[in-house]
Backbone as CSV, one residue per row, in Angstrom:
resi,resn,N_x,N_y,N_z,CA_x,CA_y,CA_z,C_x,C_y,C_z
1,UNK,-12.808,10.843,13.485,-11.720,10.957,12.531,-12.284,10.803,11.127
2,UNK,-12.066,12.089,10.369,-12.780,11.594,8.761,-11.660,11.380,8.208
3,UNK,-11.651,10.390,7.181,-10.905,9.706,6.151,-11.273,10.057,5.206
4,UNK,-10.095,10.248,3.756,-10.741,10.890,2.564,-11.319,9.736,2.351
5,UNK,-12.238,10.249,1.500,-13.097,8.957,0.809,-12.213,7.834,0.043
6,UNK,-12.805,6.909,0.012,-11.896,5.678,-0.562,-13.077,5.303,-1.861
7,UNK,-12.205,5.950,-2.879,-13.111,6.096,-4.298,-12.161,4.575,-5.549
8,UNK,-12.943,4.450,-6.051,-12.263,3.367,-7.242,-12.234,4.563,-8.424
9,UNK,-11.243,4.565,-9.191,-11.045,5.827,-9.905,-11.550,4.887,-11.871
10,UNK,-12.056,3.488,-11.133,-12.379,3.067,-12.300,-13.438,2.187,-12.021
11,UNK,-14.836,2.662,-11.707,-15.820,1.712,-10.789,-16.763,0.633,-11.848
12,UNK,-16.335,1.091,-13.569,-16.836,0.232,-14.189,-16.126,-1.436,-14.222
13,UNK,-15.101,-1.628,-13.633,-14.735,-2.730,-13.522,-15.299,-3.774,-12.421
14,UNK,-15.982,-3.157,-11.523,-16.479,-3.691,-10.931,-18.090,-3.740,-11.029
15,UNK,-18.372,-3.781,-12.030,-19.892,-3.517,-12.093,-20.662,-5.127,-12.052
16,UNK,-19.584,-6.053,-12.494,-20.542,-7.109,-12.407,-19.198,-8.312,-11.518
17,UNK,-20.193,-8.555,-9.892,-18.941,-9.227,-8.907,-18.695,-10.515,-9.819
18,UNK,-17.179,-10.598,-9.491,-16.409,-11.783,-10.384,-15.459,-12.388,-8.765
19,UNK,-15.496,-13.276,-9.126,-13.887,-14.005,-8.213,-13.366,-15.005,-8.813
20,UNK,-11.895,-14.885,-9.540,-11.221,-15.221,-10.529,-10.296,-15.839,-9.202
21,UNK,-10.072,-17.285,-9.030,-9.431,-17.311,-8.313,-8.135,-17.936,-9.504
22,UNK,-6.935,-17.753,-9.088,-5.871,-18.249,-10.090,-5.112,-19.187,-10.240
23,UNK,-5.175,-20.235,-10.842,-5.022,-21.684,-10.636,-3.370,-21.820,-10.332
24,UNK,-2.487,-20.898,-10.582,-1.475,-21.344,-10.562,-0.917,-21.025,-8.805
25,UNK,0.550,-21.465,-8.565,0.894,-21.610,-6.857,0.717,-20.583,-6.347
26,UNK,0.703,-19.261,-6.821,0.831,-18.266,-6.182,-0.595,-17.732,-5.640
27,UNK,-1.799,-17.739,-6.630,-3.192,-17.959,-6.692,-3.759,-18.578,-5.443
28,UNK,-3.157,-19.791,-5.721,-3.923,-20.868,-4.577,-3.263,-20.238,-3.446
29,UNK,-2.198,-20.286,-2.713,-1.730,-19.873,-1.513,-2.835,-18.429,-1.349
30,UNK,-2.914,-17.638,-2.072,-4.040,-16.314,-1.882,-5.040,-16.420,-1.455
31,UNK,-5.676,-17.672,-1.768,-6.754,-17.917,-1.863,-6.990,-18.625,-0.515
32,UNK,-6.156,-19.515,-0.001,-5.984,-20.149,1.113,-5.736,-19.191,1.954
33,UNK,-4.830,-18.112,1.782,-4.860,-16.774,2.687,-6.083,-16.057,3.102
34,UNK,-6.796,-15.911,2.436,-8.230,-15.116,2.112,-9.157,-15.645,2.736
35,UNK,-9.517,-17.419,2.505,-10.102,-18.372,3.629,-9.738,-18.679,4.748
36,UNK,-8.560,-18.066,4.968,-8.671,-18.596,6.345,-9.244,-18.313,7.947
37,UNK,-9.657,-19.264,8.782,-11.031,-18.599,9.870,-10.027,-18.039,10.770
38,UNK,-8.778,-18.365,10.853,-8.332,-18.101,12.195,-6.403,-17.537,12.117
39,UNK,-5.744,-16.796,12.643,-4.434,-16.322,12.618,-3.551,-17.764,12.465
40,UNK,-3.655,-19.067,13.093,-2.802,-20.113,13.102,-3.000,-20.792,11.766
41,UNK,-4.669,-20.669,11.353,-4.821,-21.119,9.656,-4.055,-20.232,8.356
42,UNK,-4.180,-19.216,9.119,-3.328,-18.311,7.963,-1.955,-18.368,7.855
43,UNK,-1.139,-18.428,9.090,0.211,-18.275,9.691,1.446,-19.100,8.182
44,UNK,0.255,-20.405,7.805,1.668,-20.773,6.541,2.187,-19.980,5.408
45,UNK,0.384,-19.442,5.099,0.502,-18.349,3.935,0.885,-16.839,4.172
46,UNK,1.842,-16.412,5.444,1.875,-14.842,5.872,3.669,-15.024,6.258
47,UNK,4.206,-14.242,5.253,5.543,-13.961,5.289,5.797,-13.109,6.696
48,UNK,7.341,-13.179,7.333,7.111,-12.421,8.577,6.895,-11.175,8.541
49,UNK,6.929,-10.584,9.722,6.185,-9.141,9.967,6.891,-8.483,10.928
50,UNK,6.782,-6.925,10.546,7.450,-6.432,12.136,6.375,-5.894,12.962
51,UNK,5.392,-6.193,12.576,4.733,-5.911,13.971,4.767,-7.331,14.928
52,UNK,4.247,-6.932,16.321,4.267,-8.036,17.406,3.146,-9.089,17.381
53,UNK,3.811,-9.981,18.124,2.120,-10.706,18.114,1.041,-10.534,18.561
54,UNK,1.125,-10.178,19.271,-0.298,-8.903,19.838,-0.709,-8.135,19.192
55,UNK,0.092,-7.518,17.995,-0.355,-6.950,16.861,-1.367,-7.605,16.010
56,UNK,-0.674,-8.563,15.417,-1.137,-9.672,14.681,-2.453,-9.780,15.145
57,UNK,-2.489,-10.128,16.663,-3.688,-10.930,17.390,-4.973,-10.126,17.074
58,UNK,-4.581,-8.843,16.719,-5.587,-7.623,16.875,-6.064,-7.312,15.420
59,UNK,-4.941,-8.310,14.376,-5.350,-7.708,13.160,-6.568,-7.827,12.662
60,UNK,-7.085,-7.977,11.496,-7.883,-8.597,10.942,-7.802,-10.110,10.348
61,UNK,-6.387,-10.299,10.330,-5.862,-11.578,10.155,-5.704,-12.932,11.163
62,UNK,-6.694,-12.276,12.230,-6.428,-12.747,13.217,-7.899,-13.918,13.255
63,UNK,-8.751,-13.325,12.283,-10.179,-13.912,12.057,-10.845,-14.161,10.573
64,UNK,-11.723,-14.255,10.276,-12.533,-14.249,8.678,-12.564,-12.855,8.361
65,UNK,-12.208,-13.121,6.873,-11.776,-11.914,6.444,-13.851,-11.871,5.119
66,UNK,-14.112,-10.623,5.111,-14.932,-10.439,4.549,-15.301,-11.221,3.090
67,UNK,-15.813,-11.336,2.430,-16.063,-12.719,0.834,-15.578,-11.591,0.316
68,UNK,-14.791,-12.402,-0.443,-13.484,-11.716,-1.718,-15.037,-11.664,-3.124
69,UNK,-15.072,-10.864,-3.591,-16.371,-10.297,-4.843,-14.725,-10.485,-6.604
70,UNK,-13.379,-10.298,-6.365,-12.834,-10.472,-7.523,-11.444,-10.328,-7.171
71,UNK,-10.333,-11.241,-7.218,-9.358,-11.558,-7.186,-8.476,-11.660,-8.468
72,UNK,-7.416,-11.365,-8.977,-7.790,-11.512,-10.208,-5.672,-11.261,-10.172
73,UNK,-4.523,-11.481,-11.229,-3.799,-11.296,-11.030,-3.352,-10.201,-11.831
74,UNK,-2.548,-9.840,-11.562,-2.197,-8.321,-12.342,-0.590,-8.756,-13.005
75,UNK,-0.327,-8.743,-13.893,1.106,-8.962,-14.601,1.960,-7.630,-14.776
76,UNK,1.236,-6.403,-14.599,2.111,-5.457,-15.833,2.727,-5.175,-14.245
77,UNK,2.540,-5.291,-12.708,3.139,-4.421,-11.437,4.072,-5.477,-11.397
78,UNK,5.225,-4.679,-11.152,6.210,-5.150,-11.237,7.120,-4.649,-9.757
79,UNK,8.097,-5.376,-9.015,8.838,-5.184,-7.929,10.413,-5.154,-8.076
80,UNK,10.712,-4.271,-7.738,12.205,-4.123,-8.182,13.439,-4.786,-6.808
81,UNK,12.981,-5.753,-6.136,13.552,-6.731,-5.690,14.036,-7.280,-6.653
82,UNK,15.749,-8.048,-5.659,16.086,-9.209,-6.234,15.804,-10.370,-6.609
83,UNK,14.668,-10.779,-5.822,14.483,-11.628,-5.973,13.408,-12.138,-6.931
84,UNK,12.588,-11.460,-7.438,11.803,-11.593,-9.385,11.196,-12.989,-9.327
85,UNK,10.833,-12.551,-7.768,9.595,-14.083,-7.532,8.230,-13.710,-7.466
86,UNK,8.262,-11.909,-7.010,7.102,-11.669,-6.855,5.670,-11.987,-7.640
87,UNK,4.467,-11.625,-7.224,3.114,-11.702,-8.151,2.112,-10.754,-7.350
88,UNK,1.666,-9.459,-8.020,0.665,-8.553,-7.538,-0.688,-9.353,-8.018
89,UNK,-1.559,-9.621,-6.697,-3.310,-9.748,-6.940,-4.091,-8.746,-6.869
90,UNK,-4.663,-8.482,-7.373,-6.199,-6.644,-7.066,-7.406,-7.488,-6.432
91,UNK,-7.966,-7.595,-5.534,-8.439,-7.885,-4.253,-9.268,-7.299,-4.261
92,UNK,-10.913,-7.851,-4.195,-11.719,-7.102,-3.427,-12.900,-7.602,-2.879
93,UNK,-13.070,-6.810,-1.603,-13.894,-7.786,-0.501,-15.430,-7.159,-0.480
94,UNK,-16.072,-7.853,-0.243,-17.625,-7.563,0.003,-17.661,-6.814,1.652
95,UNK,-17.254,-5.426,2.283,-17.055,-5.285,3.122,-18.854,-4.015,3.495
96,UNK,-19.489,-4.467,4.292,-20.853,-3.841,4.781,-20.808,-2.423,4.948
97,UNK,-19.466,-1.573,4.696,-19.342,0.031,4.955,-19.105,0.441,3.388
98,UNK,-18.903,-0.461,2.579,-18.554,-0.296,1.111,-19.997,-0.704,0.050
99,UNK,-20.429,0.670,-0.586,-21.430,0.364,-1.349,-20.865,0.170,-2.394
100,UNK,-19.620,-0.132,-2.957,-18.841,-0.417,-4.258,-17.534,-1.053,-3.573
101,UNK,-17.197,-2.379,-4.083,-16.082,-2.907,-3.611,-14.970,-1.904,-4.017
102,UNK,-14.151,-1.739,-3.342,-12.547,-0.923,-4.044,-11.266,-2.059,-3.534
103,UNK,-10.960,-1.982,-4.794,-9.729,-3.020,-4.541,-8.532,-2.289,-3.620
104,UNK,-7.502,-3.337,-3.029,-6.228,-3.308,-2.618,-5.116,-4.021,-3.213
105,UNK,-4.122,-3.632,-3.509,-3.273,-4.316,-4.199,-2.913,-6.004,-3.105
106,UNK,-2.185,-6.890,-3.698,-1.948,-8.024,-2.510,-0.644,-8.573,-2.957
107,UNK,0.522,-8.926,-2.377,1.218,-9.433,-2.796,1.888,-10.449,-2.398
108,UNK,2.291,-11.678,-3.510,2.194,-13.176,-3.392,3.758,-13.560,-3.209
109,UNK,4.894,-13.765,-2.643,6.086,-13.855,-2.741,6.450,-15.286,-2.155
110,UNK,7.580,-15.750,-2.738,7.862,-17.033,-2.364,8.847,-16.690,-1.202
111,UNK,8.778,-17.289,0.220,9.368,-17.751,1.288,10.865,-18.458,1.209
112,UNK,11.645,-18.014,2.248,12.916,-18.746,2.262,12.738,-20.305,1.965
113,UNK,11.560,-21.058,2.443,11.216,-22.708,2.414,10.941,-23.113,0.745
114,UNK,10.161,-21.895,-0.067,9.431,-22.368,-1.136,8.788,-22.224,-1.498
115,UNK,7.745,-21.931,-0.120,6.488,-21.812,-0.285,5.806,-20.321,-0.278
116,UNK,4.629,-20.492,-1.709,4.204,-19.066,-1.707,3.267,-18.185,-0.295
117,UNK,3.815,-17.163,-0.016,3.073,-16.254,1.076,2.612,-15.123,0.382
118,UNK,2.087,-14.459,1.428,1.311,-13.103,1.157,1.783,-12.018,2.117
119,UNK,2.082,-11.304,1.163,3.115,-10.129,2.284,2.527,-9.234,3.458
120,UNK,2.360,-10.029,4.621,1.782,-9.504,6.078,0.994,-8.404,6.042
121,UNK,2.974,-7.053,5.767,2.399,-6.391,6.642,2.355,-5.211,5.275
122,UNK,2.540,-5.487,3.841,1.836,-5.112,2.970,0.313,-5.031,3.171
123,UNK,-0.320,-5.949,3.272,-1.962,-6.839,3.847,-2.318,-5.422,4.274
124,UNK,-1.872,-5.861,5.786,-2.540,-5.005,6.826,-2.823,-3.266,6.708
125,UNK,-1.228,-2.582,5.738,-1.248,-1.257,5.606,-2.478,-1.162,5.133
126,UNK,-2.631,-1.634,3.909,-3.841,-1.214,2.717,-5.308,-1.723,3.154
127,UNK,-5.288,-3.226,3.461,-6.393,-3.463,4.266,-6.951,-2.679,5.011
128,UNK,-6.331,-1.970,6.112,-6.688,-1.450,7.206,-7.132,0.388,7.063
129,UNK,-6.504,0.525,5.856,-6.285,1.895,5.502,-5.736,2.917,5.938
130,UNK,-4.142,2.661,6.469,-3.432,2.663,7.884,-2.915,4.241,6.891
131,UNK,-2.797,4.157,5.558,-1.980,5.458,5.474,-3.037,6.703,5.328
132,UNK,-4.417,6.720,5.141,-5.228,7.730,5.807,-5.519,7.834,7.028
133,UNK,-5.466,7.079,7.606,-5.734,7.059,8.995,-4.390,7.975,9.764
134,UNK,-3.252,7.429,8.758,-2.042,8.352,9.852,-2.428,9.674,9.212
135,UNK,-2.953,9.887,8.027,-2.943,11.921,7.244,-4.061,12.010,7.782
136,UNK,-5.190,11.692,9.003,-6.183,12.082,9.665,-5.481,13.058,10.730
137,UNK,-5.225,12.378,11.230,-4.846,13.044,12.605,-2.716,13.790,12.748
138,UNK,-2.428,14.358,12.972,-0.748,15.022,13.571,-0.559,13.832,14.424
139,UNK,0.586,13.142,14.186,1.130,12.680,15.673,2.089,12.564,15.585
140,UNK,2.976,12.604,16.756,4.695,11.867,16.638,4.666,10.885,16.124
141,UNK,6.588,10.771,15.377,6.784,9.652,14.878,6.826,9.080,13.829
142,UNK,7.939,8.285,13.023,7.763,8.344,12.232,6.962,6.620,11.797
143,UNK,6.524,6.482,10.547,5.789,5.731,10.276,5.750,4.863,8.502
144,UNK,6.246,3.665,8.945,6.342,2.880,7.551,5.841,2.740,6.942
145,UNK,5.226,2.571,5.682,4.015,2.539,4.891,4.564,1.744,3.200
146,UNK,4.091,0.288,3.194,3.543,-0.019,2.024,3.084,0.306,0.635
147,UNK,3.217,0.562,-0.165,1.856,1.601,-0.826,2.543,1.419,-2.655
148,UNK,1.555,1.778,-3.583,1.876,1.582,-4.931,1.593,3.160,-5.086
149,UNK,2.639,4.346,-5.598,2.890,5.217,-5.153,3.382,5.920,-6.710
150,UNK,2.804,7.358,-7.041,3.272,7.914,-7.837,3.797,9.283,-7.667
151,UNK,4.590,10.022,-8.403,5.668,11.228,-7.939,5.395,12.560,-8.527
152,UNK,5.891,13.462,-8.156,5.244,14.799,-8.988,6.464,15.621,-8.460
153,UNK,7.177,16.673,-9.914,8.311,17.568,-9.381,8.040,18.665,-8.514
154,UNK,6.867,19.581,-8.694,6.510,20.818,-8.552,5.135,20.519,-7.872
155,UNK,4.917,21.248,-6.409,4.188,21.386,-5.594,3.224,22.881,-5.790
156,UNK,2.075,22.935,-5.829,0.925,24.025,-6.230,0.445,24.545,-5.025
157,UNK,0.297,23.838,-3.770,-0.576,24.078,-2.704,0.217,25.002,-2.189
158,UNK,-0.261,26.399,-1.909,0.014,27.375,-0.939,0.049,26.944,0.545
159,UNK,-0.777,25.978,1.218,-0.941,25.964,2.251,0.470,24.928,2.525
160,UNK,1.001,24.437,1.706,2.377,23.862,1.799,3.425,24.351,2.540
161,UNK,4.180,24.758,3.564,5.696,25.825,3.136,6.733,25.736,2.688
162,UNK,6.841,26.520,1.762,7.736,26.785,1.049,7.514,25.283,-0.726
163,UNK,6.401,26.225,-0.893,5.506,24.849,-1.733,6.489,25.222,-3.002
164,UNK,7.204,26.294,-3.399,8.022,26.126,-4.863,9.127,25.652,-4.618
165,UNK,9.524,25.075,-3.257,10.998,24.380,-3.145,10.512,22.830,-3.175
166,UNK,9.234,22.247,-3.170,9.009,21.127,-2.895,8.226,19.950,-3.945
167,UNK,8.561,18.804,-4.185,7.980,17.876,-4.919,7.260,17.163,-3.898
168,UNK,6.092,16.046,-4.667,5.366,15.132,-3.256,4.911,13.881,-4.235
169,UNK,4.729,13.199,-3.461,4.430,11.571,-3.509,3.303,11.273,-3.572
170,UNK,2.061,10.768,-3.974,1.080,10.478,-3.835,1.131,8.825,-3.393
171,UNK,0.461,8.463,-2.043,0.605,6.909,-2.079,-0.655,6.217,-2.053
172,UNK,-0.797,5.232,-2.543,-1.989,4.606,-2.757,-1.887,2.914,-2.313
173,UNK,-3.462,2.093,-2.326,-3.764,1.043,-2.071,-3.828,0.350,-3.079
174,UNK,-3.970,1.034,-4.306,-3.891,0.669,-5.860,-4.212,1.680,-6.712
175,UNK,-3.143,1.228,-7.575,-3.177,2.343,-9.159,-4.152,3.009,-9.224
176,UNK,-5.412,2.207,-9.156,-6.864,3.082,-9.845,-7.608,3.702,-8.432
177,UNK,-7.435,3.307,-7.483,-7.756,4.208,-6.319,-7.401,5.523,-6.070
178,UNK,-8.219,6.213,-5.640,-7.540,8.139,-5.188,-6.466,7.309,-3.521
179,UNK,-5.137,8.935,-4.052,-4.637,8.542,-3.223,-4.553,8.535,-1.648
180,UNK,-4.191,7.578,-0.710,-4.479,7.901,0.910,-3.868,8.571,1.587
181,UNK,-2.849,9.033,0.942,-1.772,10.074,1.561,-1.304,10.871,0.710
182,UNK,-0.264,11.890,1.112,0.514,12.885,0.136,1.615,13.415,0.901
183,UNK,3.024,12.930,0.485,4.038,13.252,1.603,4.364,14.099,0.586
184,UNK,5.363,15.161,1.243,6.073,16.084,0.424,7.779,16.151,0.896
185,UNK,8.626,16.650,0.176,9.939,16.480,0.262,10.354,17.599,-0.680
186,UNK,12.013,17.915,-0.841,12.973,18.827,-1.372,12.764,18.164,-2.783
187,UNK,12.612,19.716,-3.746,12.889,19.473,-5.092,14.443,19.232,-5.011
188,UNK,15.025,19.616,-4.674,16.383,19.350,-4.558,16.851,18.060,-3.721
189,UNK,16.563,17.537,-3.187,16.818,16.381,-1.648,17.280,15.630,-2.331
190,UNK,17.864,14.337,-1.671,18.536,13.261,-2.287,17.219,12.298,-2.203
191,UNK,16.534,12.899,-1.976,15.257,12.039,-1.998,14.587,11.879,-3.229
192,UNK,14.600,12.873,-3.976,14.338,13.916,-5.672,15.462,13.083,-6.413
193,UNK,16.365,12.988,-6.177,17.665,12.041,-6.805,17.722,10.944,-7.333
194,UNK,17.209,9.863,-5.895,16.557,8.492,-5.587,15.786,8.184,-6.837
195,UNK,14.608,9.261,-6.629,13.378,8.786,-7.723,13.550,9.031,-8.172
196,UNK,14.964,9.775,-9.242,15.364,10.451,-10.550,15.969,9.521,-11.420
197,UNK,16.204,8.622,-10.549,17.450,7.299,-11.016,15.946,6.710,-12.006
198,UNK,16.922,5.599,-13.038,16.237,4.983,-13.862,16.108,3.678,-13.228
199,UNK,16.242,3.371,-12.246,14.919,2.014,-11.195,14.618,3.065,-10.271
200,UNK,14.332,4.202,-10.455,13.606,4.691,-9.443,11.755,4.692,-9.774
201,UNK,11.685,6.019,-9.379,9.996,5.883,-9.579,9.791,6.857,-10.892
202,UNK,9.485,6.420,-11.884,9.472,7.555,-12.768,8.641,8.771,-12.430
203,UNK,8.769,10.301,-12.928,7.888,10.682,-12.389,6.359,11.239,-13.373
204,UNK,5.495,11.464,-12.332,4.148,10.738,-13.095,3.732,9.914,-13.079
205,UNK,4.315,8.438,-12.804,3.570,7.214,-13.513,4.074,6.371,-11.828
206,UNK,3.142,5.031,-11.930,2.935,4.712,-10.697,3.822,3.296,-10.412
207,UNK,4.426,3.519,-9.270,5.250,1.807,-9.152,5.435,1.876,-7.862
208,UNK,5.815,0.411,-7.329,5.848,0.043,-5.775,7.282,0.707,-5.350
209,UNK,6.903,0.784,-3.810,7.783,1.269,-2.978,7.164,0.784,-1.502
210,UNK,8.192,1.047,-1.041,7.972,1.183,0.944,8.561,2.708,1.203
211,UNK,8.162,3.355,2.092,8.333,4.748,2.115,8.223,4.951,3.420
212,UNK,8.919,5.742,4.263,8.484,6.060,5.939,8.146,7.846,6.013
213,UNK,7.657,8.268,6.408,6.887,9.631,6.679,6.710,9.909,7.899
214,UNK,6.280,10.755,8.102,6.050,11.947,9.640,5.334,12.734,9.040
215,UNK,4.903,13.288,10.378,4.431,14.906,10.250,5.284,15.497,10.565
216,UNK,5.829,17.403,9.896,5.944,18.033,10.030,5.392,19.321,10.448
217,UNK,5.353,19.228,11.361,4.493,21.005,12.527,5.843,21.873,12.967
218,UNK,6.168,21.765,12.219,7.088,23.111,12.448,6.960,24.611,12.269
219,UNK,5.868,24.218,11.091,5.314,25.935,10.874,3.830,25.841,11.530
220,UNK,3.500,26.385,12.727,2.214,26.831,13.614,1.330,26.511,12.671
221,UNK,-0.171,26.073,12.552,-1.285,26.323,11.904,-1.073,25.412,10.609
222,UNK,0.367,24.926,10.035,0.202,24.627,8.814,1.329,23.248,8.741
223,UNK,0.787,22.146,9.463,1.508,20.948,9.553,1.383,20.472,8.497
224,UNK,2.385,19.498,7.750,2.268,18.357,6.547,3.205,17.333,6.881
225,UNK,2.663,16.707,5.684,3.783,15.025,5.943,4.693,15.032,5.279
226,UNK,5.872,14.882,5.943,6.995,14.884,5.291,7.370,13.531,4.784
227,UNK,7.575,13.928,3.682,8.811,12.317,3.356,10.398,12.093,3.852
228,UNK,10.290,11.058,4.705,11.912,11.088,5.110,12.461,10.124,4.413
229,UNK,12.137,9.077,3.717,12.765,8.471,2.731,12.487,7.295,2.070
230,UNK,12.846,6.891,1.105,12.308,5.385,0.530,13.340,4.832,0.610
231,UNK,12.309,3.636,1.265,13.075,2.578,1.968,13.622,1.604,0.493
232,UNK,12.756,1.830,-0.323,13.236,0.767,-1.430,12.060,1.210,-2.620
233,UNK,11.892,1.109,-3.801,11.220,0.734,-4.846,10.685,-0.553,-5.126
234,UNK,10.532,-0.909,-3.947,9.977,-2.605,-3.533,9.176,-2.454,-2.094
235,UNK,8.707,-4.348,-1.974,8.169,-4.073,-0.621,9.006,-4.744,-0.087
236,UNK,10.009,-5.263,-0.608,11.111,-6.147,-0.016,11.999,-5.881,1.519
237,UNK,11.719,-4.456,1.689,12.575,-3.738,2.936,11.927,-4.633,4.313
């Protein structure tokens, strides 16, 4: 299975490894997330999840996670939840297949109890690189996805169908990363609507969402991913 490359679209920031860990509550819980050896050490700092526990068991969260090279907090990403507790971290791990760290976005939210967590199954999408991995291969089904995500009205690709009726999504692991997917949808759809609204996604410019997708093989020889809808302009869903 080839994966597009996973490029930093800004690799001078990482030229000299830093790990900024961030003194304030949200910081430390990250940081305690990041150290931890085992799924039951992590379990205080990991908001719930819909995957199973057998999921979990299989994650990467389930063990030591690779040495964090720069952690660092990001102020200007913003979540259009109610609840305006959130805090985006840019993350990046010393991982042995990576000759240049590339960050993932991470996000720090306070728990029904109080206490700050780290959003599961945010983690795992981007960690894992779950939304190239699904634009590798066609399969049934549709599929949830995480992602800091920017919009475009007018579709260019011929190999598209019916590419002058259609706008598309670019979704990403972070702002400055190329993106891991590309769903497409109706210039017209209520989907085009959604992100037209002023808390939607402006278009051009990049902000969080949760989004679910499929493939579409309806036209022989020339499958794509469809967008079936956003779940929210948050990861709150």
């Amino acid at each position: 299975m080839n994966l597009p490359p996973l490029i930093d679209l800004n690799p001078s920031r990482n030229a000299l490894p830093e790990k900024n860990d961030n003194p304030s509550e949200s910081g430390g819980a990250l940081t305690r997330f990041l150290s931890a050896r085992t799924l039951a050490e992590r379990r205080p700092y990991m908001t719930g999840s819909r995957r199973s526990e057998a999921e979990l068991a299989r994650s990467p969260l389930a063990g030591e996670l690779p040495p964090v090279i720069r952690q660092r907090l990001l102020n200007h990403i913003k979540d259009n939840s109610d609840k305006h507790d959130e805090h985006f971290f840019e993350v990046s791990f010393n991982r042995d297949s990576a000759t240049t760290p590339v960050p993932i976005l991470v996000q720090v939210t306070k728990g029904d109890e109080g206490t700050m967590k780290v959003h599961t199954d945010a983690f795992i999408d981007l960690y894992n690189d779950e939304m190239a991995r699904f634009g590798a291969v066609a399969i049934k089904g549709e599929h949830t996805f995480h992602a800091i995500a920017d919009a475009y009205k007018r579709c260019y690709e011929d190999n598209i169908p019916d590419s002058a009726q259609k706008s598309y999504i670019k979704l990403r692991q972070h702002e400055q990363v190329t993106p891991r997917l590309q769903a497409y949808f109706g210039k017209t759809s209520a989907i085009a609507t959604q992100i037209s609204q002023p808390d939607g996604l402006p278009w051009g410019r990049s902000g969080i969402c949760t989004v679910t997708v499929k493939w579409n093989t309806d036209h022989p020889g020339r499958p794509y991913i469809e967008l079936v809808r956003v779940d929210g302009f948050t990861w709150d869903p």
